[in-house]
ChimeraX commands (.cxc) that place a marker at each C-alpha (Angstrom):
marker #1 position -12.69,-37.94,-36.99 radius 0.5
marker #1 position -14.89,-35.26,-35.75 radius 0.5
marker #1 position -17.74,-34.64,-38.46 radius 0.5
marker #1 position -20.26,-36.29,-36.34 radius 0.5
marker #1 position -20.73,-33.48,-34.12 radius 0.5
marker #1 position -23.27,-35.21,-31.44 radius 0.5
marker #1 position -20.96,-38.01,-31.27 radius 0.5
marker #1 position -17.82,-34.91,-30.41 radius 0.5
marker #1 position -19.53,-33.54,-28.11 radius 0.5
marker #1 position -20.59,-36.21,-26.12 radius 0.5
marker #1 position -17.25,-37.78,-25.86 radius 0.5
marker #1 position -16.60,-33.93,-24.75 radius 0.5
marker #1 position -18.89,-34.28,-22.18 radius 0.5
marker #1 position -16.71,-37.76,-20.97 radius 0.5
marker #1 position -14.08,-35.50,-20.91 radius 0.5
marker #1 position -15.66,-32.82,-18.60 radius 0.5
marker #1 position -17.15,-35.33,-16.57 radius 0.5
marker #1 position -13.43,-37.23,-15.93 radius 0.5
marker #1 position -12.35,-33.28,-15.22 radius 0.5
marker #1 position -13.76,-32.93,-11.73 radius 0.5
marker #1 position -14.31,-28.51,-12.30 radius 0.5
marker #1 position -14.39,-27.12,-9.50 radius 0.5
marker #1 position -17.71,-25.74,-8.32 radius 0.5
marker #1 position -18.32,-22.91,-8.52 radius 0.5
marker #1 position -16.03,-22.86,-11.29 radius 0.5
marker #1 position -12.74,-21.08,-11.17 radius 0.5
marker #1 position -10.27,-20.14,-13.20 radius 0.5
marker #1 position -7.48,-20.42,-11.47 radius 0.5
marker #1 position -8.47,-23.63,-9.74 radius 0.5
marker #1 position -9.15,-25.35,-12.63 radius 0.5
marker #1 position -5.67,-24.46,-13.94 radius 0.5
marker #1 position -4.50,-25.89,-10.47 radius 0.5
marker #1 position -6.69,-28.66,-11.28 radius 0.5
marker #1 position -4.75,-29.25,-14.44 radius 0.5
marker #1 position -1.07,-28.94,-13.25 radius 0.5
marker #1 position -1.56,-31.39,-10.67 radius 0.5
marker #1 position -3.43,-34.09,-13.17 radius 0.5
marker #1 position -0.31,-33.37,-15.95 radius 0.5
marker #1 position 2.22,-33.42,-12.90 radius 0.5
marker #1 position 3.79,-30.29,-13.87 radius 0.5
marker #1 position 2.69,-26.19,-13.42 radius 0.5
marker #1 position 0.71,-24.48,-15.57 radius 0.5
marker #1 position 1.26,-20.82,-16.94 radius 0.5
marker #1 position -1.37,-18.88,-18.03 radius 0.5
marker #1 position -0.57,-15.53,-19.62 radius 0.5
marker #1 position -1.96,-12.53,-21.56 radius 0.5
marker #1 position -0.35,-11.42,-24.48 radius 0.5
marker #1 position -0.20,-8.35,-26.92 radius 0.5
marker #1 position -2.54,-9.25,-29.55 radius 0.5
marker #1 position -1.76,-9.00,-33.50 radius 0.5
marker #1 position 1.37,-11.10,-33.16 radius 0.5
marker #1 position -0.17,-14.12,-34.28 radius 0.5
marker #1 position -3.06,-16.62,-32.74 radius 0.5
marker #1 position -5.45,-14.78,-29.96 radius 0.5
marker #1 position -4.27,-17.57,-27.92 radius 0.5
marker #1 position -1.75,-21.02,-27.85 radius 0.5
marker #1 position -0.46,-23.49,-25.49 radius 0.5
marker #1 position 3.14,-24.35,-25.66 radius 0.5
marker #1 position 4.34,-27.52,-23.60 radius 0.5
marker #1 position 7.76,-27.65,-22.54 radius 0.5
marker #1 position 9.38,-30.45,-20.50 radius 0.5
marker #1 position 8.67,-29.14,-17.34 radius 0.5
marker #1 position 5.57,-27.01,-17.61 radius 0.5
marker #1 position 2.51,-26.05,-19.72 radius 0.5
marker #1 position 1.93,-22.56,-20.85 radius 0.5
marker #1 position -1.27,-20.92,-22.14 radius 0.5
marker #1 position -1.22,-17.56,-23.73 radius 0.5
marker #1 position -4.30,-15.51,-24.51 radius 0.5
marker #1 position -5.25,-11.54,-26.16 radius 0.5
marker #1 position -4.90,-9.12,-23.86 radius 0.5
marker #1 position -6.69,-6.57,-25.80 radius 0.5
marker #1 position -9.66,-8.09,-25.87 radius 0.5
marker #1 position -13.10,-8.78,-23.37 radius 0.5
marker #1 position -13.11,-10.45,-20.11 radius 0.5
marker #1 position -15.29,-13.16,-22.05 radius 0.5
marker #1 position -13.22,-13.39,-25.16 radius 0.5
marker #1 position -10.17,-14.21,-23.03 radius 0.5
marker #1 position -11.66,-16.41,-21.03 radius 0.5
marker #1 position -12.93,-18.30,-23.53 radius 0.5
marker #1 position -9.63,-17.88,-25.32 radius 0.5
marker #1 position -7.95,-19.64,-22.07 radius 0.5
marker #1 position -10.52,-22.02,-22.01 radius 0.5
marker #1 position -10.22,-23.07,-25.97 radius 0.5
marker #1 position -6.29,-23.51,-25.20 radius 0.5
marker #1 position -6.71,-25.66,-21.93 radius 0.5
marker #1 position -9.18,-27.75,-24.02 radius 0.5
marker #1 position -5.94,-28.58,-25.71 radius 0.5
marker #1 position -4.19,-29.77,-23.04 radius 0.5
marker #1 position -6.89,-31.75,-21.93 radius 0.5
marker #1 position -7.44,-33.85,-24.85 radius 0.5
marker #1 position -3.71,-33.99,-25.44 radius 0.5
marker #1 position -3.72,-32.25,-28.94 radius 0.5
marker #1 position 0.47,-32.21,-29.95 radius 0.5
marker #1 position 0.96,-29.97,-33.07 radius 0.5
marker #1 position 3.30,-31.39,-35.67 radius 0.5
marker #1 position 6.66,-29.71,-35.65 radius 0.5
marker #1 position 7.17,-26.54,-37.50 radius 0.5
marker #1 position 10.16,-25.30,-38.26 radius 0.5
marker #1 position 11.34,-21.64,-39.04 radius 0.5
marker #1 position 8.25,-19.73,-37.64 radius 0.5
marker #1 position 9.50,-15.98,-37.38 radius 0.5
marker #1 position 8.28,-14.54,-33.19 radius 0.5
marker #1 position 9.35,-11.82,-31.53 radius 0.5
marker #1 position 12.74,-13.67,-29.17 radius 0.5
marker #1 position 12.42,-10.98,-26.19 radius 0.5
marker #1 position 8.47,-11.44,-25.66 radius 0.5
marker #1 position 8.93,-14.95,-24.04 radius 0.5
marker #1 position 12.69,-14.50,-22.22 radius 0.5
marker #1 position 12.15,-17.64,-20.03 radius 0.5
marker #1 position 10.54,-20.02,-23.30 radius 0.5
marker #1 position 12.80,-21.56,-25.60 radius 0.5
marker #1 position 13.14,-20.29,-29.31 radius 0.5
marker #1 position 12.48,-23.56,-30.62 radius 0.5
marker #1 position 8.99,-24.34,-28.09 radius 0.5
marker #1 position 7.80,-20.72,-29.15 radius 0.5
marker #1 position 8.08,-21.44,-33.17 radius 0.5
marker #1 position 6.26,-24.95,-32.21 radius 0.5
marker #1 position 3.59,-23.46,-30.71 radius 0.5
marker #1 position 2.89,-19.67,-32.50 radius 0.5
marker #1 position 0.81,-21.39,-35.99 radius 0.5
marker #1 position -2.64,-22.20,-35.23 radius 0.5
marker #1 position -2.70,-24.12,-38.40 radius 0.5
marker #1 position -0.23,-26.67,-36.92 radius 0.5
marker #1 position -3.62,-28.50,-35.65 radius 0.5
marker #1 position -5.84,-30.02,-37.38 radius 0.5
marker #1 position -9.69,-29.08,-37.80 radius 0.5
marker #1 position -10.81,-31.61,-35.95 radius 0.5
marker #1 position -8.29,-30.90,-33.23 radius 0.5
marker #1 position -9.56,-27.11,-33.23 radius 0.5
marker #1 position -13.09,-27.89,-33.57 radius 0.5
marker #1 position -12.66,-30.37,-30.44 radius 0.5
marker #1 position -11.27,-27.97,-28.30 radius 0.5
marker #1 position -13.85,-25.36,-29.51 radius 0.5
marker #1 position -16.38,-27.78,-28.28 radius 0.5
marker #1 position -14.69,-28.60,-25.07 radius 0.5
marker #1 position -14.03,-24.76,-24.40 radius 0.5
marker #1 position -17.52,-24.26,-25.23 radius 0.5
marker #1 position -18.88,-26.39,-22.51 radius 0.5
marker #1 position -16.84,-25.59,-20.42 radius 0.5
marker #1 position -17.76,-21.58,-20.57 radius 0.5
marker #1 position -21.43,-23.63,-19.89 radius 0.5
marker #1 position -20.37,-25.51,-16.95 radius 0.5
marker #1 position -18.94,-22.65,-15.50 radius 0.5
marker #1 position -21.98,-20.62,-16.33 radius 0.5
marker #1 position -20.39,-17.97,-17.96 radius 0.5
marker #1 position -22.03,-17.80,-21.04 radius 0.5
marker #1 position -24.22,-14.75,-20.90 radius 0.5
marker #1 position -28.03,-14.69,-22.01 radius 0.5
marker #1 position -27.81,-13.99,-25.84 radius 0.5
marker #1 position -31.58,-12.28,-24.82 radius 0.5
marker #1 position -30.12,-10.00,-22.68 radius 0.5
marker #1 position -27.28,-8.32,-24.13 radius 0.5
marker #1 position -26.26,-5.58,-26.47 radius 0.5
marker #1 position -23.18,-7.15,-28.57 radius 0.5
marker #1 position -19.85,-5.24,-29.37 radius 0.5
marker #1 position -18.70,-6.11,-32.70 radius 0.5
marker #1 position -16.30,-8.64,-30.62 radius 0.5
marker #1 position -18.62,-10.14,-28.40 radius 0.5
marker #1 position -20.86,-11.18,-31.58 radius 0.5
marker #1 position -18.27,-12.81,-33.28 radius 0.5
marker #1 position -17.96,-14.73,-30.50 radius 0.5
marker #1 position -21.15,-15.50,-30.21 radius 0.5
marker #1 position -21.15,-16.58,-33.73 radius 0.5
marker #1 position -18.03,-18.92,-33.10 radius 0.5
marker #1 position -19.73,-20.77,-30.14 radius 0.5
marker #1 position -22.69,-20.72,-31.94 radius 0.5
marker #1 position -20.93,-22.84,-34.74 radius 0.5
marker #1 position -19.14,-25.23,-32.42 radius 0.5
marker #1 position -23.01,-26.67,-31.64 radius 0.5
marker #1 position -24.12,-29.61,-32.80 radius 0.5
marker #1 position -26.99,-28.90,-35.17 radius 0.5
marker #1 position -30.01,-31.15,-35.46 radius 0.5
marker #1 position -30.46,-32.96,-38.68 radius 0.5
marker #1 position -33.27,-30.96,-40.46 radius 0.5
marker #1 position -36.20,-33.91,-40.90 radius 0.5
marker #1 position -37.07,-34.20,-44.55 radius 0.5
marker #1 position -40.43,-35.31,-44.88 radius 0.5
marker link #1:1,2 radius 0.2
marker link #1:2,3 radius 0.2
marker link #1:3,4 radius 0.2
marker link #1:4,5 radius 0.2
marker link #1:5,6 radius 0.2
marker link #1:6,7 radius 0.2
marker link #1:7,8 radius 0.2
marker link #1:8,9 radius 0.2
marker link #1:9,10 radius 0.2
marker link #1:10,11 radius 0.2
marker link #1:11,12 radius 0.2
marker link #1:12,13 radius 0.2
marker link #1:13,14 radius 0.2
marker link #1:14,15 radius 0.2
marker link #1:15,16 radius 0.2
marker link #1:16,17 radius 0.2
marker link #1:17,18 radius 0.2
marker link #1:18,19 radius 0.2
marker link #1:19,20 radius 0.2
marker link #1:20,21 radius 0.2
marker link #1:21,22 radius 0.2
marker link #1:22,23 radius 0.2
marker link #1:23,24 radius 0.2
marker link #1:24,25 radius 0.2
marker link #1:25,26 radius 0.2
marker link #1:26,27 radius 0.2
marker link #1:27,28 radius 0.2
marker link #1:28,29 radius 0.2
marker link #1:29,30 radius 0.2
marker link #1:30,31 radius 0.2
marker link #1:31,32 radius 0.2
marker link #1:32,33 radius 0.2
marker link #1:33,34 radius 0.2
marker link #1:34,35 radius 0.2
marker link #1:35,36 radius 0.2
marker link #1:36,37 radius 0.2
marker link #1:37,38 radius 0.2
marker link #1:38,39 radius 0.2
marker link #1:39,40 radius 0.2
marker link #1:40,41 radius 0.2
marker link #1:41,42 radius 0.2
marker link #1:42,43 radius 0.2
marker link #1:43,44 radius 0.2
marker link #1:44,45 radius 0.2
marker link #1:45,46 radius 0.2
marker link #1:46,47 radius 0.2
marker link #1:47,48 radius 0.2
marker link #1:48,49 radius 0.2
marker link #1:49,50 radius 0.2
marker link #1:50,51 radius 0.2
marker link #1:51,52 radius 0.2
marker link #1:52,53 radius 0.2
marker link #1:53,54 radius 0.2
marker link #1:54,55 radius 0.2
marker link #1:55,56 radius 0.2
marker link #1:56,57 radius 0.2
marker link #1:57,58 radius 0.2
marker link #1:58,59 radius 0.2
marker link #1:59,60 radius 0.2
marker link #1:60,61 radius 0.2
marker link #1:61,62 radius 0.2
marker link #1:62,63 radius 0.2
marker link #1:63,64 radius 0.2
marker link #1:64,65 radius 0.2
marker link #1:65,66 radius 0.2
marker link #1:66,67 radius 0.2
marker link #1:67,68 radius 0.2
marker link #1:68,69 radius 0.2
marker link #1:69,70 radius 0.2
marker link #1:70,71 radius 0.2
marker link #1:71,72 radius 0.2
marker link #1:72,73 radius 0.2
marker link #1:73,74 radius 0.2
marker link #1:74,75 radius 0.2
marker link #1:75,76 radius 0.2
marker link #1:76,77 radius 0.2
marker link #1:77,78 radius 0.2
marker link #1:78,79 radius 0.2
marker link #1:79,80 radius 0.2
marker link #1:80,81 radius 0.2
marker link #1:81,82 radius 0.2
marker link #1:82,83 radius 0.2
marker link #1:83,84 radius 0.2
marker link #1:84,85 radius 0.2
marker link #1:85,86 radius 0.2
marker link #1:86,87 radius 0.2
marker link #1:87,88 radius 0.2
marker link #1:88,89 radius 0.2
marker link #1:89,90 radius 0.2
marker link #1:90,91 radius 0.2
marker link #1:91,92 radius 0.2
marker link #1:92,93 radius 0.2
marker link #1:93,94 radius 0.2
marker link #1:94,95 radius 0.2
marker link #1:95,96 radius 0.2
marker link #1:96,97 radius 0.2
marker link #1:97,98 radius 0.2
marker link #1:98,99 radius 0.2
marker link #1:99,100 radius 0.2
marker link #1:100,101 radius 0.2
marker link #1:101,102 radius 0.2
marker link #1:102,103 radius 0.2
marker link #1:103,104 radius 0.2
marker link #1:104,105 radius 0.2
marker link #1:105,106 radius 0.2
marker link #1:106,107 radius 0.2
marker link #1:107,108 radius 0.2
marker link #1:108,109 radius 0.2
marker link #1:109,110 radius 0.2
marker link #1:110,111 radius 0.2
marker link #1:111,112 radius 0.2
marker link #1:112,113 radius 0.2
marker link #1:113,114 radius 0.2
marker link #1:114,115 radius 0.2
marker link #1:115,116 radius 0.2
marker link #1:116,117 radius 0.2
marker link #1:117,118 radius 0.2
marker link #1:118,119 radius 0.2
marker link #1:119,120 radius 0.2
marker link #1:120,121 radius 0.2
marker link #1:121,122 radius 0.2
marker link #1:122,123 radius 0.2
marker link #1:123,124 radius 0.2
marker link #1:124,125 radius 0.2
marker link #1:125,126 radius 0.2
marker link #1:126,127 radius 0.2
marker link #1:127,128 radius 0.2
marker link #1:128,129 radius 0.2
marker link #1:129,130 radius 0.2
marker link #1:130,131 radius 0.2
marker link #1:131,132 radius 0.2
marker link #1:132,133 radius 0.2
marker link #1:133,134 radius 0.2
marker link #1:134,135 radius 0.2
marker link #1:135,136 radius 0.2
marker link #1:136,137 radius 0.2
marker link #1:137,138 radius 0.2
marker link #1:138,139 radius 0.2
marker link #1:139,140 radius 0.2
marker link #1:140,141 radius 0.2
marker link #1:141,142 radius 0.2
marker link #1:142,143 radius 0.2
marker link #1:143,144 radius 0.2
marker link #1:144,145 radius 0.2
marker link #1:145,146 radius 0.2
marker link #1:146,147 radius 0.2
marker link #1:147,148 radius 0.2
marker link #1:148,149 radius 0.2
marker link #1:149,150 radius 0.2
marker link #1:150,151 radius 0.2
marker link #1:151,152 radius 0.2
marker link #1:152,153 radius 0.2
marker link #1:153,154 radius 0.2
marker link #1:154,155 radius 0.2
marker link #1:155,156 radius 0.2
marker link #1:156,157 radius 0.2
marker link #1:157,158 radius 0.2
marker link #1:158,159 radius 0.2
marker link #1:159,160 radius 0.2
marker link #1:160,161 radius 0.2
marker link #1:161,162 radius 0.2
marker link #1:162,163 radius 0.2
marker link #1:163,164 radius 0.2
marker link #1:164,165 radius 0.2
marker link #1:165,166 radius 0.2
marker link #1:166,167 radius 0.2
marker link #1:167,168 radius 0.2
marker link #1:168,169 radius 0.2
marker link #1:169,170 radius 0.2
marker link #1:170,171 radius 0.2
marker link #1:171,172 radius 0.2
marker link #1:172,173 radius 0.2
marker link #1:173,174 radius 0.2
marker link #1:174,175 radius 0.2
marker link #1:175,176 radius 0.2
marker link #1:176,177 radius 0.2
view
């Protein structure tokens, strides 16, 4: 579905474009912007990493929740939260999964079953993923928050980050002759 990247992103960029962000872009109103489009609130919420995913979105009847690594940089999480809300907006639904072990008390107000939905990233496909990496990508671009790679000195994190957006890019087609 997705290998063509140019064609991925630019129906990514028909997605951002139907999004009206706000500008400048914020957070919280884009989440805002969100909740009213789907009808329903929208949760976001950090979480203790190593349990899992650095990030998921679990949808529930009546609302949407996005969890994301609190242990990590302003910029990872944001583009953690951003990579999760990508979800929602291209409507990615992971197959059921049954059995997933989660801790019950970190999520008192979730139900059991919506929590072992949501908690394996491997529940969506790879062209689901790489979409939303996409999306999430341009997004962090929209809202300008991509640093200049020229300007910075990378953390181990912030690299591999780096390197992850990097690879969500579309790639020209190397010209053979």
């Amino acid at each position: 579905m997705v290998n063509d990247l140019p064609a991925l992103r630019r129906r990514c960029a028909a997605r951002l474009h139907d999004l009206a962000l706000p500008v400048p872009f914020d957070l919280e109103r884009f989440c805002a912007l969100l909740a009213e489009r789907r009808g329903r609130p929208l949760h976001v919420r950090p979480v203790a990493a190593g349990l899992g995913p650095h990030g998921f979105w679990a949808a529930t009847a009546t609302a949407d929740y996005v969890f994301y690594a609190e242990e990590t940089s302003p910029l990872h999480q944001l583009h953690i939260i951003l990579h999760e809300l990508a979800h929602v907006v291209c409507a990615h639904r992971p197959p059921p999964v049954e059995d997933v072990p989660f801790p019950t008390n970190l999520f008192s107000d979730l139900d059991p079953a919506t929590i072992r939905l949501m908690l394996q990233r491997a529940a969506y496909s790879t062209d689901e993923e790489r979409e939303a990496e996409v999306l999430a990508t341009m997004l962090l671009e929209r809202a300008g928050s991509l640093p200049d790679p020229g300007t910075l000195t990378l953390d181990a994190e912030t690299a591999w980050l780096r390197e992850r957006i990097a690879a969500a890019q579309p790639r020209e087609p190397e010209n053979p002759g």
